[in-house]
Every structure is written in C-alpha cells, then in structure tokens.
C-alpha positions, 0 to 999 in steps of 0.5 A: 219428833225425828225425821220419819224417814230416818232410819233405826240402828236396831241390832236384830239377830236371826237366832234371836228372833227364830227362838222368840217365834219358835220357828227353826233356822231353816224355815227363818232363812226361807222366809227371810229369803222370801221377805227380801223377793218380794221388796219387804227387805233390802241387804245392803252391804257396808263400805269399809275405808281400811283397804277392804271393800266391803263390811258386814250385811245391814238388814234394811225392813220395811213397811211397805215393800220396794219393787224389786229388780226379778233378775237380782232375786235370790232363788228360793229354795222348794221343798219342805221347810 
C-alpha cells in the first residue's frame, strides 16, 4: 500500500455535499467556518508560477485536528443558522 501519510487528490464541492446532507448553504459555510477554528480543516492557498501569486483554495480535511493559531481564526458569524 501507499504512504498513509500521503495525501488524496479528492475534488469535493461545497454545493454537492449540502445536497447530499440536505443542509443549506448558509448552515454548510458555518460549519465549514467552524471545522477549520477548530483545526479539523486547513485552507491552503496554491502557488501559481505565471505571474500570479496565488491560485485557488485547497481544502486540507483531517482526522484528528491540528492546533490552531486563535489570532488567524476566522470569526464565526452568531445567530441563526
């Protein structure tokens, strides 16, 4: 088998996965917003070589969450969802 540590190239989108679980998109966003305070979920952006500095967002899921650095979390919004 493959390095365990290596990661997926899964191409997972948000839209998709609130119709799988019926949930909307305001309720996905803050529980996506919540995944990644609480280091279940990393953003990272891509390099781009041709003159732009960055590309689009990857997605980085894990198992077990990371620490995360409490003056880069996003503020998460209050109220109902």
């Amino acid at each position: 088998m493959g390095d365990p540590l290596s990661r997926h190239k899964w191409h997972v989108r948000l839209d998709h996965v609130g119709r799988t679980l019926v949930v909307g998109r305001k309720k996905l966003q803050r529980i996506s917003r919540e995944l990644i305070a609480v280091g279940y979920v990393a953003r990272e952006a891509q390099r781009i070589v041709d003159g732009h500095r960055f590309g689009e967002l990857d997605y980085v899921v894990r198992d077990v969450p990371v620490p995360v650095d409490k003056s880069l979390r996003p503020r998460v919004q209050k109220g109902p969802a």
